[in-house]
C-alpha positions in Angstrom: 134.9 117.7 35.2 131.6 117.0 33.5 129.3 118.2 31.2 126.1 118.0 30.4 123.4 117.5 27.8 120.6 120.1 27.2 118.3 120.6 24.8 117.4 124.1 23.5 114.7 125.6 21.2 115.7 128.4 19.8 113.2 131.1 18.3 112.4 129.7 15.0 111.3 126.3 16.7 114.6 124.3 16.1 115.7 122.3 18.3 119.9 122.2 19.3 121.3 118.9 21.2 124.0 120.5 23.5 127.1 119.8 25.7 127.4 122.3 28.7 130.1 122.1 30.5 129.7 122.1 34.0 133.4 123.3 35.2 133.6 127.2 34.0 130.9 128.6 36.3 129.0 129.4 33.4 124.9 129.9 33.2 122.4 129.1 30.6 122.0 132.6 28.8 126.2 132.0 28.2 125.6 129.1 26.9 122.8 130.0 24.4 125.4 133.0 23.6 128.5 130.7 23.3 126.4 128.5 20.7 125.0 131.6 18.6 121.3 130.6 19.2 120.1 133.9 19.5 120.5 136.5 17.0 124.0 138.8 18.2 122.2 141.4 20.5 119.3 140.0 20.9 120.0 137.7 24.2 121.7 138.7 27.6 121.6 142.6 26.9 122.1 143.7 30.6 124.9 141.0 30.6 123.4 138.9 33.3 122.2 140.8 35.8 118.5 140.0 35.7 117.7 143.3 34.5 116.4 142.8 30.9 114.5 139.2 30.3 116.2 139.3 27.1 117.0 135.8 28.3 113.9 134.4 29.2 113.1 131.0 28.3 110.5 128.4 29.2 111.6 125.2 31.0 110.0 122.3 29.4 111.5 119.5 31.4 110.8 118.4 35.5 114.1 119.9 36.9 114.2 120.9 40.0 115.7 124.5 39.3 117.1 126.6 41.9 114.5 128.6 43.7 113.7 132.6 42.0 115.5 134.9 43.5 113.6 138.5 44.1 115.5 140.3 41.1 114.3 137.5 38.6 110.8 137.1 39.9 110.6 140.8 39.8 112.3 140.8 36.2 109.6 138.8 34.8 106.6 140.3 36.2 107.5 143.7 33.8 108.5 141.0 30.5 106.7 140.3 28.1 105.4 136.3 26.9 105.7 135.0 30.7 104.5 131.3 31.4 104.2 129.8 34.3 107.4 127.9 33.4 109.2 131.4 32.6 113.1 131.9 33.7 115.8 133.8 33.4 118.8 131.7 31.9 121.3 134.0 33.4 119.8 132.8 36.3 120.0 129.1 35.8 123.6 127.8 36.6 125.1 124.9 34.4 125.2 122.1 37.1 125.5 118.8 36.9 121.8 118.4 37.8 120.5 119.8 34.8 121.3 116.8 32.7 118.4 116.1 30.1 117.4 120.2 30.9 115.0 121.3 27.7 114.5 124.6 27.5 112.4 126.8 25.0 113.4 130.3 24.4 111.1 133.0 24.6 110.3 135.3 21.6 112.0 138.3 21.2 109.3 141.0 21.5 
């Protein structure tokens, strides 16, 4: 069992210092939920399924992420506010590899 620490911007600009734990199978758009960082209903609408980009955020660290899969590529070439460092946190799995993980949350709209 081990957890890890990520750092997460939420959409006024402040920064959160969290622990993730890396045991319950659970992915970054949970944990944002699980932490209230998002307005209630404002994050993971489709539940996870990389149908929405309700979750998008911008990864500001050098992680090497798991590759796109064709859903999420394809989620966020109809979203709005893509970057180049756009993903989908329901995407992104909490693994021990993402120690040190920063992430910025994209705006709502």
């Amino acid at each position: 069992m081990q957890d890890v620490n990520i750092k997460i911007i939420d959409r006024d600009g402040v920064k959160h210092d969290i622990v993730a734990p890396t045991d319950m199978a659970m992915n970054l758009m949970e944990v944002v939920r699980s932490y209230e960082l998002a307005e209630e209903g404002t994050i993971g609408i489709c539940g996870g399924m990389a149908m929405c980009a309700s979750c998008q955020c911008y990864v500001k660290s050098e992680h090497n992420l798991p590759e796109m899969t064709d859903d999420e590529d394809a989620m966020l070439a109809e979203a709005f506010n893509v970057e180049d460092n756009s993903r989908l946190g329901c995407q992104i799995q909490i693994t021990p590899e993402l120690e040190g993980l920063e992430v910025e949350l994209a705006p709502e709209d």
